[in-house]
C-alpha positions in Angstrom: 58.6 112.4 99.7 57.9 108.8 100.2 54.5 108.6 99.0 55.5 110.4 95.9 58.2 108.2 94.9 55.0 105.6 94.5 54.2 107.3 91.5 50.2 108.5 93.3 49.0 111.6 93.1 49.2 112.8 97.3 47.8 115.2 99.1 48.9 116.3 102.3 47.7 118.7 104.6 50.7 119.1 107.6 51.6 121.2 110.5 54.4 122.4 108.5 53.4 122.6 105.0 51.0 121.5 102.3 51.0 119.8 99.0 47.7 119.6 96.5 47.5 117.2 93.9 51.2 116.1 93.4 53.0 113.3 91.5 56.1 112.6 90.3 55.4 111.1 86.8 59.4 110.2 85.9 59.8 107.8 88.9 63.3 106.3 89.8 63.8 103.0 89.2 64.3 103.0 93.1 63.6 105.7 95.4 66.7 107.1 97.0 67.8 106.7 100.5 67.1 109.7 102.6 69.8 110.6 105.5 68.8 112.9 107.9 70.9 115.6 109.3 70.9 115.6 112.9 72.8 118.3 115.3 70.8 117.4 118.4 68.7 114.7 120.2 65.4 115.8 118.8 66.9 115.0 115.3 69.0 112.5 116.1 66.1 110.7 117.2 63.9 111.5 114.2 67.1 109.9 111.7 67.2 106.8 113.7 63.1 106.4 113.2 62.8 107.4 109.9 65.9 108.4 108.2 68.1 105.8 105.8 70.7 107.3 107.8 72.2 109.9 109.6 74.7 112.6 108.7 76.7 114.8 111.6 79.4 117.5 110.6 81.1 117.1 113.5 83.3 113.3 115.1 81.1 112.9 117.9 81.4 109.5 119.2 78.1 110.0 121.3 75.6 110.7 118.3 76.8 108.0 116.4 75.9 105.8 119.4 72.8 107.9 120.5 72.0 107.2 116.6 72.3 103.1 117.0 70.8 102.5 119.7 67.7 104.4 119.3 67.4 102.2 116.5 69.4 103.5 113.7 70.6 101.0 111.1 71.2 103.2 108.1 74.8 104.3 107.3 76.5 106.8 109.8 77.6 109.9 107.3 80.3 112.7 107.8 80.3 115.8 106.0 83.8 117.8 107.0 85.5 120.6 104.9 89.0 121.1 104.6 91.0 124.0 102.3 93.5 122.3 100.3 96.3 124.4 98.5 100.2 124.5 98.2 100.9 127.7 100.8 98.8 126.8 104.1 98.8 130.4 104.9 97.1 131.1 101.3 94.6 127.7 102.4 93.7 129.6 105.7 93.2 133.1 104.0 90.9 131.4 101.4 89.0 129.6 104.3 88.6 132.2 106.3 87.3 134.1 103.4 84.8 131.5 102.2 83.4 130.0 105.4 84.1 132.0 108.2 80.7 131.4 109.7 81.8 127.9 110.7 83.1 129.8 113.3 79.9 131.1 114.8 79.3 129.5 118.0 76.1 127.2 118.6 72.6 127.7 118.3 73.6 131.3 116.7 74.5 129.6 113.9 71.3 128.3 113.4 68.9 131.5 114.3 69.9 134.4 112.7 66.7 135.9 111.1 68.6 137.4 108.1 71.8 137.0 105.6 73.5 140.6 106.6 72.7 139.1 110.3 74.9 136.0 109.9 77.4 138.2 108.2 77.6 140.4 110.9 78.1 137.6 113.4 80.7 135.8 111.1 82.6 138.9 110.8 83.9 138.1 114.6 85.6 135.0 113.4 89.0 135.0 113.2 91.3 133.2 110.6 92.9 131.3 113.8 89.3 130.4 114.3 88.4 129.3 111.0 91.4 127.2 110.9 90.8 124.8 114.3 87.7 123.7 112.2 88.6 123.5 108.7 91.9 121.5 108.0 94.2 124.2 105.8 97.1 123.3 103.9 99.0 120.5 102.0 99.9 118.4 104.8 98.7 114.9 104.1 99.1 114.0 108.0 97.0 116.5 109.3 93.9 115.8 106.5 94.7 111.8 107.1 94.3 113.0 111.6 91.3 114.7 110.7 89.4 112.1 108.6 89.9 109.6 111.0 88.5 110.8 113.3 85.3 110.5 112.1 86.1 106.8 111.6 87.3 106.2 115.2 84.1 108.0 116.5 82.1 105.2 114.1 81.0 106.8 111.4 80.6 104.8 107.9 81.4 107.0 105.5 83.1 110.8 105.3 82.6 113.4 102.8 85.1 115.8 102.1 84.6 119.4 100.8 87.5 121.4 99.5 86.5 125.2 100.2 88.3 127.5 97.2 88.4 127.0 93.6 91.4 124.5 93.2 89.3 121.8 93.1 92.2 120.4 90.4 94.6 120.7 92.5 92.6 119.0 95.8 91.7 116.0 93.9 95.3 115.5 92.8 96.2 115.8 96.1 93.7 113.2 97.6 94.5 110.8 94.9 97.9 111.0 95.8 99.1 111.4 98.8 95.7 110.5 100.9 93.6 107.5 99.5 97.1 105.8 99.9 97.3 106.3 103.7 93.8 106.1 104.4 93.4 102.2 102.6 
């Protein structure tokens, strides 16, 4: 990606892939950064050599260490969801029903050969599952507890995704009643 960003026609010819002939002829007028996503050691280590930063999903202290000192300097980045809506039990229905496979355990999550395979393994999760991962509800408190904990475990910056359709109503809600506690 790098070498393209320079505008030259690259070749490459990689363990992983290959690209013939290539060029990006509607260059930025800087090339973006690029974070790497890291859920263990072998990519954590890769983001601190060459990423422009690192992004976890998860307030884990240790990586964002792990990511410093083997030599990380780009910004520490958190991706987390949460399920925003009026009726909590209507915010863990709809994240239950969007993204119950955050609540397939570890490297499964990762290896399942096929769609109807993840499916099948996601069906397991419960809604009581769902919901110790994804922050349901219209509690300020427990959204403000959630986010800061990825600021207490040193991350930079933190992403929220609102999983449902009211993204209206989520915004409103974070305008409100968060960016005022979390300033």
């Amino acid at each position: 990606m790098r070498r393209l960003w320079t505008g030259s026609m690259v070749n490459h010819h990689g363990r992983h892939y290959r690209v013939e002939n290539a060029r990006i002829y509607s260059l930025p007028s800087e090339p973006p950064p690029v974070p790497i996503s890291a859920f263990g050691p072998k990519a954590l280590g890769l983001a601190a050599r060459i990423g422009d930063g690192f992004v976890g999903t998860s307030p884990e202290a240790e990586m964002v260490q792990r990511y410093r000192a083997e030599g990380g300097t780009g910004p520490a980045m958190a991706g987390m969801k949460v399920c925003w809506a009026t009726d909590e039990a209507a915010a863990r229905r709809t994240a239950h029903r969007l993204w119950a496979q955050v609540g397939v355990p570890g490297q499964l999550s990762q290896e399942l050969p096929t769609p109807a395979h993840f499916e099948q393994a996601a069906s397991l999760v419960t809604e009581d599952q769902v919901a110790e991962s994804i922050v349901c509800g219209p509690d300020p408190e427990r959204h403000v507890a959630a986010i800061e904990q990825y600021f207490d475990a040193g991350f930079d910056e933190v992403y929220v995704c609102q999983v449902g359709d009211d993204q209206e109503g989520f915004f409103d809600f974070y305008r409100s009643e968060l960016r005022p506690r979390l300033t």
